[in-house]
N, C-alpha and C positions, 0 to 999 in steps of 0.2 A: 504494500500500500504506500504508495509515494504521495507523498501529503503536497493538499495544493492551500490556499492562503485560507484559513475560517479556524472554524472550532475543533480541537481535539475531543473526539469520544471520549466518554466514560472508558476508562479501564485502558486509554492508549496513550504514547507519550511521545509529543515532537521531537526528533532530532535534525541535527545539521551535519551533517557526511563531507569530507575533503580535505585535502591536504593544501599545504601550500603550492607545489608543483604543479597538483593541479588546475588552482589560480593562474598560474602563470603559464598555464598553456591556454588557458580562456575558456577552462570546465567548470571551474569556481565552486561554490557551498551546493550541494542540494540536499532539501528538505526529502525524509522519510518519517511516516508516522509507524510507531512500532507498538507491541501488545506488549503492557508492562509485564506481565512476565518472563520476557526476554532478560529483565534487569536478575533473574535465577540463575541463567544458564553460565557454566563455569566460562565459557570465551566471551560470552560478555562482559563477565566480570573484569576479567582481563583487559576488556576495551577501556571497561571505563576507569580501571585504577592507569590505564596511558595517559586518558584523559585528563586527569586527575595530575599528575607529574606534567603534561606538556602545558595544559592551562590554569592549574592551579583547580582551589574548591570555592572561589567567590568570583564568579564568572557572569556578567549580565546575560542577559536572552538565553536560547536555550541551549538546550542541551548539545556542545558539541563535540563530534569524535573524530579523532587524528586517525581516518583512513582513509583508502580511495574507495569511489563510491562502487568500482568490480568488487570489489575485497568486501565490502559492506553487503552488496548483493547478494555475494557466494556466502557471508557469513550466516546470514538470514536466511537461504534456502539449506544450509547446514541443519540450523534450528528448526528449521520446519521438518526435514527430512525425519529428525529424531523422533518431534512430536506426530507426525503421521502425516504433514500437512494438512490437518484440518482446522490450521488458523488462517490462512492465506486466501486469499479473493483472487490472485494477478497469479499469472504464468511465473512458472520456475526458470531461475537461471542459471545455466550451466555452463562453471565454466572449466579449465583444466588445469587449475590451481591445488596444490598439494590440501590435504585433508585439516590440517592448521591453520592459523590465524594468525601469522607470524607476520605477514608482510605489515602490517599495523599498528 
């Protein structure tokens, strides 16, 4: 669910996806909305203690995570794959990036 500008659901949570690199190649921030339960899953967690060392923990606006938005993609049809995919509304994305979360 890639989130467009209004109100976040009950039970889901804005983030902001991107790196600097890919600012500067002209791909910049994009908005995903995610099911807070994501904030459980161990590679998440991992995203967000990055988050956490590259921006700090008093950060205006929302939520954002130091990856690229492939890496983000593949991260999220990871979690879905586990959970059955019975949270996801959009097409899965596949891509051919190792089974980890490392590039991130």
């Amino acid at each position: 669910m890639k989130g467009g500008g209004g109100k976040v659901k009950k039970g889901f949570l804005a983030v902001q996806v991107g790196l600097e690199d890919d600012a500067r190649l002209g791909q910049g921030l994009q908005k995903f909305v995610i099911p807070i339960w994501y904030l459980h899953h161990p590679q998440f967690i991992g995203l967000l203690d990055l988050a956490s060392e590259v921006y700090g923990y008093h950060v205006e606006g929302p939520l954002r995570l130091p990856c690229s938005v492939d890496d983000f993609i593949h991260l999220r049809w990871q979690i879905e794959r586990e959970h059955g995919g019975r949270h996801l509304n959009h097409q899965h994305h596949h891509f051919d990036h190792a089974s980890s979360f490392r590039s991130c």
